[in-house]
C-alpha positions in Angstrom: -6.2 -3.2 47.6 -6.2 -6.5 46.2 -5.0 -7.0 42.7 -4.8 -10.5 40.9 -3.3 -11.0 37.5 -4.8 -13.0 34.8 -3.2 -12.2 31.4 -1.1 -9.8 29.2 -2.6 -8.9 26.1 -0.9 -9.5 22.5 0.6 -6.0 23.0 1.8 -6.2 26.3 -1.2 -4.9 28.9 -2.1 -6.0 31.9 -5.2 -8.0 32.6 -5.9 -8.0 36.2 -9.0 -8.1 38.6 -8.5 -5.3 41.0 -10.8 -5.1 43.9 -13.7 -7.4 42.3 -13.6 -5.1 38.7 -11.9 -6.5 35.5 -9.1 -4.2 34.6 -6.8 -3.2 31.3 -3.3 -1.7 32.2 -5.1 -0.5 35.9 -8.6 0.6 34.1 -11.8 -0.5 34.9 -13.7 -2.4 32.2 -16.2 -4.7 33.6 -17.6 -6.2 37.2 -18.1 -9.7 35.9 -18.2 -12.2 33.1 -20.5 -12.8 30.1 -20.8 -16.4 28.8 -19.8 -15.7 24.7 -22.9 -17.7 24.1 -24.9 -15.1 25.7 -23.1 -11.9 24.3 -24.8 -10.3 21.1 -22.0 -9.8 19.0 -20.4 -13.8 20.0 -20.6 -14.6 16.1 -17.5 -11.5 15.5 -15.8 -12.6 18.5 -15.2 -16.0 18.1 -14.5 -14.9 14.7 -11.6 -12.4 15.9 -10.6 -14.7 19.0 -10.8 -18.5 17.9 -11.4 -20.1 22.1 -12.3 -17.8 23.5 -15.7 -18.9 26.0 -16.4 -15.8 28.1 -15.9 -11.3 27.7 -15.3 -9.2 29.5 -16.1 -5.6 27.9 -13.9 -6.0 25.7 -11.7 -8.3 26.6 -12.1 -12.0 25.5 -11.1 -14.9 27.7 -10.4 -18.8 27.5 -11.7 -20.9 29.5 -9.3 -21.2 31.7 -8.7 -17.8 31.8 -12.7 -17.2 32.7 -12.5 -19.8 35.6 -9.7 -17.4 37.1 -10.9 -14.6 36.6 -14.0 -15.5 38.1 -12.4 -17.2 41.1 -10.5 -13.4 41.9 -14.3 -12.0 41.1 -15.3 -13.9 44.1 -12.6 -13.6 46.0 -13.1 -10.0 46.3 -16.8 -9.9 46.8 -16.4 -12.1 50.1 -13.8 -9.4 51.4 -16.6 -6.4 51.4 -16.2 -3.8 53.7 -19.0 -3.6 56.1 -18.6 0.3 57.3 -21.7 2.2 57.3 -20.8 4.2 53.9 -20.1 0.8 52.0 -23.3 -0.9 53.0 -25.3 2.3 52.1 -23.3 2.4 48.5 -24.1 -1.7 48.2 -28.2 -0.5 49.0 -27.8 1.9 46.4 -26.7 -0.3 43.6 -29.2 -3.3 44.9 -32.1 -0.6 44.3 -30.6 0.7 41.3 -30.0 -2.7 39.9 -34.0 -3.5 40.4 -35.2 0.0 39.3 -33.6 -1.1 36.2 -35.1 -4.9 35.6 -37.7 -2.9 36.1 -37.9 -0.7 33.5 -36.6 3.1 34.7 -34.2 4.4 32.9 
């Protein structure tokens, strides 16, 4: 299990990127990083969270923060496990993922 730190929050949880998933006090709350210019609701955020450049479900993070995070994002995507069962799970959400784009719901 890999776990990598990244921030405490104003209340004291921990921000941490636990085996490639973005994590508040241990729980998962998003697989990667959205640019706040791309997020819908960037006008509140910035707002709420003056420098903050990148989310995270609901987590908002500096830029510095976001290059971190990112770099432990990484980090645990080239450590994959290559059994049978994992590669079949990584099909499954490679075909869910395009079933999607592609309009099924």
């Amino acid at each position: 299990m890999s776990v990598i730190f990244i921030k405490s929050t104003q209340d004291g949880r921990r921000v941490e990127v636990i085996d490639g998933w973005i994590c508040l006090s241990g729980v998962r709350e998003a697989d990667s990083l959205i640019a706040l210019d791309e997020h819908p609701n960037r006008q509140a955020i910035a707002k709420a969270v003056p420098g903050a450049t990148h989310v995270a479900g609901r987590l908002p993070f500096t830029l510095a923060e976001a290059a971190a995070t990112q770099d432990a994002l990484s980090q645990a995507r080239r450590n994959f496990d290559a059994s049978p069962n994992a590669i079949a799970q990584r099909l499954r959400l490679a075909m869910w993922a395009k079933a999607s784009a592609d309009g099924v719901e």
